[in-house]
N, C-alpha and C positions, 0 to 999 in steps of 0.2 A: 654555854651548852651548844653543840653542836646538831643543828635541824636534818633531821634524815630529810630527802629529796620525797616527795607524796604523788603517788602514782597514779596519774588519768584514767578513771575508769572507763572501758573499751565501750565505744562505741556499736552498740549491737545490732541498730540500723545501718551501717555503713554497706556491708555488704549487698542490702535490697536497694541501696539507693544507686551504689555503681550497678546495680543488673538493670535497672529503672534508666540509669541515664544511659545507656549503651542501648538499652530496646528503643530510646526517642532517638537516638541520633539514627542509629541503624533504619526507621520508620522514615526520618527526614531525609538522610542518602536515599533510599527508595524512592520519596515521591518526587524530589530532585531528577533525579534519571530517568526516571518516567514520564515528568513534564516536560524537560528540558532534552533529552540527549536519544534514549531507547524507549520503543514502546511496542507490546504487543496485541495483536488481532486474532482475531479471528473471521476467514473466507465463508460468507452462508450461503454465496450464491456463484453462480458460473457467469459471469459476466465477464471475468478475465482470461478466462479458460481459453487456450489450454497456460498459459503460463501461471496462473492460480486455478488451482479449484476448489471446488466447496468443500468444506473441512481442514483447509490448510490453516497451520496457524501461523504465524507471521512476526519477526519482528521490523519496524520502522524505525530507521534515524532520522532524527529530528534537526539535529543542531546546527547542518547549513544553512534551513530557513529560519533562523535566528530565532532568538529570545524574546518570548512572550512575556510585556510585563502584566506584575498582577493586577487583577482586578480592572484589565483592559484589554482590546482588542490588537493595538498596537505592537509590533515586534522592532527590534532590533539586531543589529549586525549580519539579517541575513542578504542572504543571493537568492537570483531566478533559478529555477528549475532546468535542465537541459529537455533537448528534444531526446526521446526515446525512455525518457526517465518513467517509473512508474512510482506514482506521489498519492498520497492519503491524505484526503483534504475535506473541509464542511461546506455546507451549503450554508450559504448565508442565513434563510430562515430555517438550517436542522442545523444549529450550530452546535449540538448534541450527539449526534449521528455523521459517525467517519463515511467516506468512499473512500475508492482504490481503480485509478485511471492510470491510463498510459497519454506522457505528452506528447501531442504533434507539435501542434505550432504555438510559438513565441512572439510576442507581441509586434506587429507589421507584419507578420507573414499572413500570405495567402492560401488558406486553405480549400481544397476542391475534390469531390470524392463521383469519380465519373465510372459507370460500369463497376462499382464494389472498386473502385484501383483509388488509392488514396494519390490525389496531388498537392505537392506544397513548393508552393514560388512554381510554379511554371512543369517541375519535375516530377513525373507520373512514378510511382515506386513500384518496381517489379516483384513478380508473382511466382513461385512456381509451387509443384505440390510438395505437401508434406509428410509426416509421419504418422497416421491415422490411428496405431496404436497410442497413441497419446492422447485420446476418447477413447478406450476401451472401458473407463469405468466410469465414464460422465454416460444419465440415461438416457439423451436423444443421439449418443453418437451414432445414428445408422442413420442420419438425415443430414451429419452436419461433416465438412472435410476439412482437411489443416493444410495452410498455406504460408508459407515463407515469405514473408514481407519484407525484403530488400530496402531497408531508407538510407540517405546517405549518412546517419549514424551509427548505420548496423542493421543485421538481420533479427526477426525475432516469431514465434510464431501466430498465427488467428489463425479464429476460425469463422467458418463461411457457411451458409445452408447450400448441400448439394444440388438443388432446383429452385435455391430460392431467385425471387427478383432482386434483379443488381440495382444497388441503391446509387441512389444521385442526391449530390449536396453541394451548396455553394455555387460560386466559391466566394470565401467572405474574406475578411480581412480582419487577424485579430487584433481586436483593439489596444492602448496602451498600458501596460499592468496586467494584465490578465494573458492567460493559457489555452488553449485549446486539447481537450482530452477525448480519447476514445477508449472505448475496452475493449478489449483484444479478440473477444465474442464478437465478432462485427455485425451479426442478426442478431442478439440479443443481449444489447447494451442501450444503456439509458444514460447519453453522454451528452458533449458538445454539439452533437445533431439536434439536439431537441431541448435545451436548456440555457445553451450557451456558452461563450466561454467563461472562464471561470476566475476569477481576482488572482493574482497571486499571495495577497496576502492570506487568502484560506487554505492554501498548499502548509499542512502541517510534518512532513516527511518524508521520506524516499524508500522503498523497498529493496530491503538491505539482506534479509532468509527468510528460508521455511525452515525451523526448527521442528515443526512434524506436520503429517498432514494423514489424515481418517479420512476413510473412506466408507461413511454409512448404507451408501447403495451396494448392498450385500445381496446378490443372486440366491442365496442360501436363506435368507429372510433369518438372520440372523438380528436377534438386537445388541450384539457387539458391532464394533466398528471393525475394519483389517485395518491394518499399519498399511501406509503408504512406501516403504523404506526407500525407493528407490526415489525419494523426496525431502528424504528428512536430511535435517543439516545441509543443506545444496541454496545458490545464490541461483535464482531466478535474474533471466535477461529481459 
């Protein structure tokens, strides 16, 4: 007698378990990229300004300063920071809590801040003025002015109080491993003046765009935000 072939009954689970395993791996690409490679912020305050402002949202590449292993402090396969770079990094006791500096000096340089004029190894970086419309919607702009900061890695812009007292610092020397940072606010930043330099191993990224940026200080007393446009999707220097 010849046995007819007996037919598997279908699987009726199969379909939930492929949407199931496509939603984990998809979750796991995500927090990969996030940990390791891209990540995003958000700007709450003007310390960087004008090159960040408040409500900018941001994303950071990670993956020059190397691979965090898990469930340690330790990295691997990264590099130092450049000067002029603007890097997202922890405090050692808020290892919880991002910032977002600009670096000056690399470890042996000498840093020195004479008359508000930043010097590094010896060389004063030139000054001239800026574009003021670039405070028109930060709220102290009518006390603070924009200045072109000349370093020998490039120009970029701060900002300065228009009567304030020219600050004096240093000059020190930074030590080896560690960064020296300023924010671009040069009156009102909370940096390597008053904290110190900074490890490099807590340098966790580089600022890479502004994929949008709000502007909640609305003269209209609006509780909408405006669009930034003239901000969004642009690489910040």
């Amino acid at each position: 007698m010849n046995s007819q072939p007996t037919s598997q009954p279908a699987d009726k689970f199969k379909p939930w378990r492929d949407y199931l395993e496509n939603i984990l791996i998809a979750i796991f690409l995500a927090l990969f990229v996030r940990t390791y490679i891209i990540t995003g912020y958000k700007v709450p305050t003007g310390s960087m300004a004008p090159t960040l402002k408040p409500g900018d949202f941001i994303f950071a590449y990670k993956l020059p300063f190397g691979l965090k292993l898990p469930f340690s402090k330790e990295k691997i396969a990264g590099r130092s920071p450049e000067r002029g770079q603007v890097v997202i990094f922890t405090y050692p006791d808020q290892p919880r809590t991002s910032y977002i500096k600009r670096v000056i000096g690399l470890p042996g340089d000498v840093v020195e801040i004479v008359n508000g004029q930043v010097s590094l190894n010896g060389q004063i970086f030139k000054y001239t003025e800026g574009n003021s419309e670039e405070l028109s919607d930060l709220p102290s702009f009518q006390i603070q002015k924009v200045l072109k900061e000349s370093a020998p890695e490039g120009q970029r812009s701060v900002l300065t109080l228009r009567d304030g007292k020219k600050s004096r610092f240093g000059p020190i020397v930074v030590p080896p491993g560690e960064v020296f940072l300023l924010g671009d606010n040069r009156d009102a930043s909370d940096d390597s003046r008053y904290w110190g330099s900074m490890p490099i191993q807590r340098v966790e990224g580089q600022l890479a765009l502004i994929w949008l940026s709000l502007n909640w200080q609305r003269p209209d007393a609006s509780r909408f935000p405006k669009v930034r446009w003239d901000r969004v999707m642009t690489i910040p220097k």
